[in-house]
N, C-alpha and C positions, 0 to 999 in steps of 0.2 A: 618837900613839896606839900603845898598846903589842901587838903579834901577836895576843895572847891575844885581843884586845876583835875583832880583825876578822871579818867575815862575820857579827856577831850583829845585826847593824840597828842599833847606837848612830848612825853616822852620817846614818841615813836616816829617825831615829826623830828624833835634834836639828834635823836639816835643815828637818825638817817642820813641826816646833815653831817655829823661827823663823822660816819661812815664813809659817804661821797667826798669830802674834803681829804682826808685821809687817801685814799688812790689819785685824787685831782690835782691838789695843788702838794701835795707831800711827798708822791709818787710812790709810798708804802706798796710792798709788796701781799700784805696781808694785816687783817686787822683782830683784835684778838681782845674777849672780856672773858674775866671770871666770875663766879658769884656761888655764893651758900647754894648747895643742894637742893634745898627746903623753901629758898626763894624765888615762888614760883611768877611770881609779878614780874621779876627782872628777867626771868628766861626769855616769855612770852614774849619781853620786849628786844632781847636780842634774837629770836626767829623774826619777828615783825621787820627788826633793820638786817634781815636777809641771812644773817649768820646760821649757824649750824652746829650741834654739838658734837666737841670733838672728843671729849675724855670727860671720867669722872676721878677723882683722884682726893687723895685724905694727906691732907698738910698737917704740921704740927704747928699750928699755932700759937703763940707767947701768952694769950688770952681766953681760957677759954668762954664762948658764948652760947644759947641755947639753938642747938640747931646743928650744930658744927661737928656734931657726932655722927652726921650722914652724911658729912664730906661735901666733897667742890664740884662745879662742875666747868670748862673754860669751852665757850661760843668763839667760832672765827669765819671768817670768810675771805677768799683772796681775790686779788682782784678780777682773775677770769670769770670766777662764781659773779664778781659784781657785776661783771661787765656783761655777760649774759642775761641775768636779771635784769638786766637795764632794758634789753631787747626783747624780752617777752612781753608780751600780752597779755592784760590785767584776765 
C-alpha cells in the first residue's frame, strides 16, 4: 500500500468487509489472522476489525527474517463475538 492511502481507514474499512463477509455469505464459524509479533500496525488492525488475541506462539520458519525472533501472534473472532459487536453501541 502506497504512503499516501495510510491512516485513511482503507485497511480497517477492508478488514471489516472481510470479516462481515466471512459469517454472511460464507457462513464461517470463526475468523482467524496471524502476524509477526513486532508488527504492530497489522495488530491494531485486526483489534480495529473486532478480533482478539488468542495465542502468542514461535513457529519454525524456512526463512528466517528480522523480527521473527519474538514469535507470532494469531487474532480471531467467532461469530457470536461478531454478532454482538454488531449490536452494541458506538
Amino acid at each position: 500500500m502506497r504512503c499516501e492511502a495510510w491512516g485513511k481507514g482503507y485497511a480497517t474499512e477492508g478488514s471489516r468487509a472481510l470479516v462481515s463477509k466471512g459469517f454472511t455469505e460464507f457462513e464461517v464459524r470463526r475468523v482467524v489472522a496471524p502476524s509477526m509479533a513486532v508488527n504492530t500496525a497489522s495488530r491494531l488492525e485486526m483489534e480495529k476489525s473486532g478480533m482478539r488475541l488468542v495465542r502468542t506462539f514461535v513457529a519454525a520458519w524456512p526463512v528466517s527474517i528480522p523480527g521473527d525472533e519474538h514469535g507470532d501472534v494469531e487474532y480471531a473472532i467467532s461469530r457470536t463475538e461478531w454478532e454482538l459487536g454488531r449490536t452494541e453501541s458506538p
